[in-house]
C-alpha positions as CSV (number, residue, x, y, z in Angstrom):
1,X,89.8,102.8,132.3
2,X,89.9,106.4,132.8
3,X,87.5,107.7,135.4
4,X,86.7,111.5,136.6
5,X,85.6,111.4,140.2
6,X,82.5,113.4,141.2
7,X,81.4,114.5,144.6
8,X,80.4,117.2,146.9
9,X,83.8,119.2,147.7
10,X,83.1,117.8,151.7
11,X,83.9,114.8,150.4
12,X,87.4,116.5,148.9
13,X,89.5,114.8,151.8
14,X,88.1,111.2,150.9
15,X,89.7,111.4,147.4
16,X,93.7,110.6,148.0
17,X,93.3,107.1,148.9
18,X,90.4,106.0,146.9
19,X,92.6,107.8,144.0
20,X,95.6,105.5,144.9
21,X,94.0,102.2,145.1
22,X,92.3,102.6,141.8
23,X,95.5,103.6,140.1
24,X,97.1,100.9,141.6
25,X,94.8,98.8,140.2
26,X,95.7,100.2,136.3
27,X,92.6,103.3,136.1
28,X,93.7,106.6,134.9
29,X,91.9,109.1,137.4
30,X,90.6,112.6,136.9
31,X,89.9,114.7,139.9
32,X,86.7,117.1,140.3
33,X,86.9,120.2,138.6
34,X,87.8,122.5,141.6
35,X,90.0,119.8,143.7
36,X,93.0,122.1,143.7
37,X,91.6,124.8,145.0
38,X,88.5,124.0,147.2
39,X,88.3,127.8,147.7
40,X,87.4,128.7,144.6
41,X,83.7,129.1,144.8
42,X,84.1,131.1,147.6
43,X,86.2,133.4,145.8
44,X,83.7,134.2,143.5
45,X,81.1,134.3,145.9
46,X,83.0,137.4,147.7
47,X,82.8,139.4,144.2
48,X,79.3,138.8,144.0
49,X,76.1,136.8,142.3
50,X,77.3,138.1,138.8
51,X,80.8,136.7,139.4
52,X,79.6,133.6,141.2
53,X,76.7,132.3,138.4
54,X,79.6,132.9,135.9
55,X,81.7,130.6,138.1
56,X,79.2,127.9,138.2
57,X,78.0,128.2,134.1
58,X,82.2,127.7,133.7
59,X,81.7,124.4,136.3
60,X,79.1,123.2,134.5
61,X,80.7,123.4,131.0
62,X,84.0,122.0,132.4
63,X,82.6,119.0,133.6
64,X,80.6,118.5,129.9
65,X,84.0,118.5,128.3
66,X,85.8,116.4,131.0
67,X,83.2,113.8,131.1
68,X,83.9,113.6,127.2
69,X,86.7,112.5,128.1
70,X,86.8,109.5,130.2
71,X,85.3,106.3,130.3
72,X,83.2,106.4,133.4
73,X,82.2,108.5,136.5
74,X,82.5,107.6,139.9
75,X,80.5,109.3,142.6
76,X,81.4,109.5,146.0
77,X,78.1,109.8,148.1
78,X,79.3,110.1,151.6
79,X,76.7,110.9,154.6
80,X,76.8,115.0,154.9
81,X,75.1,117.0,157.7
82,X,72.5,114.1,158.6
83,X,71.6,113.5,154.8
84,X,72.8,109.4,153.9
85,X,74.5,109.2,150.9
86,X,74.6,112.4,149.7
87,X,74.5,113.5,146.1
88,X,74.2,117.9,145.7
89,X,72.9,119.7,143.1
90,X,76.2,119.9,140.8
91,X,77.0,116.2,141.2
92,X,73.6,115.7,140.2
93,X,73.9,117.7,137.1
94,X,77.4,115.6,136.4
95,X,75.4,112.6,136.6
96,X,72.7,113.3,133.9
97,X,75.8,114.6,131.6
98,X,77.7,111.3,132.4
99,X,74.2,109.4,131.8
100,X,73.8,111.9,128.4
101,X,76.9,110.8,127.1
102,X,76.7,107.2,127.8
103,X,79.6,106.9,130.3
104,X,79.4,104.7,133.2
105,X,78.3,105.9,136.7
106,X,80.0,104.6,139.5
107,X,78.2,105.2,143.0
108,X,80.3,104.5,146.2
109,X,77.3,104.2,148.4
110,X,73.8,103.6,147.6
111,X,70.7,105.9,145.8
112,X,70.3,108.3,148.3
113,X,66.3,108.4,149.5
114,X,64.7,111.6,148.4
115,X,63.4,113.7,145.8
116,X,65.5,112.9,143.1
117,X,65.8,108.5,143.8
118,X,63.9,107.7,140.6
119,X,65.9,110.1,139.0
120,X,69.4,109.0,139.9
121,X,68.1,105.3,139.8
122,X,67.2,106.1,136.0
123,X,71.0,106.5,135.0
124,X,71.1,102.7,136.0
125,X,74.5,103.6,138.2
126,X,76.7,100.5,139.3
127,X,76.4,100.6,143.2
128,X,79.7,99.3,144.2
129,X,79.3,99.8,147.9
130,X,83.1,100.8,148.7
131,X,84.7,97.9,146.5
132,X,86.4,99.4,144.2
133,X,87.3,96.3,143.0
134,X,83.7,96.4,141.5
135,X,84.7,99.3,138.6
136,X,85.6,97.5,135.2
C-alpha cells in the first residue's frame, strides 16, 4: 500500500523508523510535504504574511494532489507542549482531504479530546495505537 504520512513537523524526528518498519513490511511511503526542509515555513515567514499565506495555499494544494496519490494516510499524533495526541490545524485539513477523497486514515495514537473530537472521529480513522502491524 502506498501511504503519505501526516503530522505536525515536531513530530519530524519520529518519521525514520516508523518509515523503515513499514517498508519493511512491503508499504510504499510518502513523507510530509516539507520533511526535507523543516525550515521552510520559517523562510517565508521572514519575507512576510504575503509570502507566508502563499506558502501555506501551495501546502495545502500539495497535499490535495499527494493524497491523490496514495492509498491511505497515516497520522502521527504524538503528545506536544502538554496537548495528548496532538493533531494541528494543517494535519487537520490533510485529514478532511484524505476523508474527501476516500483514502484511509491511519491514526498512531487515539482522537485527541477537544474541539474538533467529533470532527476527526467522523473520518472513521483506524486507531492503530503504535502497531503498525494494524495498516492493511
Amino acid at each position: 500500500m502506498k501511504i503519505l504520512i501526516i503530522c505536525s513537523k515536531a513530530f519530524y524526528e519520529n518519521i525514520e523508523p516508523i518509515k523503515e518498519k513499514l517498508e519493511s513490511m512491503g508499504h510504499i511511503i510518502e513523507l510530509p510535504n516539507s520533511y526535507y526542509d523543516g525550515n521552510v515555513e520559517e523562510k517565508a515567514w521572514k519575507l512576510g504574511n504575503k509570502a507566508h499565506s502563499e506558502f501555506k495555499e501551495k501546502m495545502f494544494r500539495m497535499s490535495k494532489e499527494r493524497i491523490g496519490k496514495v492509498d491511505a494516510v497515516l497520522t502521527l499524533n504524538f503528545d506536544k507542549n502538554g496537548k495528548k495526541n496532538y493533531i494541528g490545524g494543517a494535519t487537520f485539513l490533510e485529514l478532511y482531504e484524505a476523508f474527501m477523497q476516500n483514502k484511509k486514515i491511519y491514526l498512531y495514537n487515539d482522537i485527541p479530546e477537544g474541539m474538533l473530537y467529533d470532527e476527526i472521529s467522523g473520518f472513521s480513522p483506524i486507531v492503530i495505537n503504535g502497531d503498525l502491524n494494524l495498516i492493511k
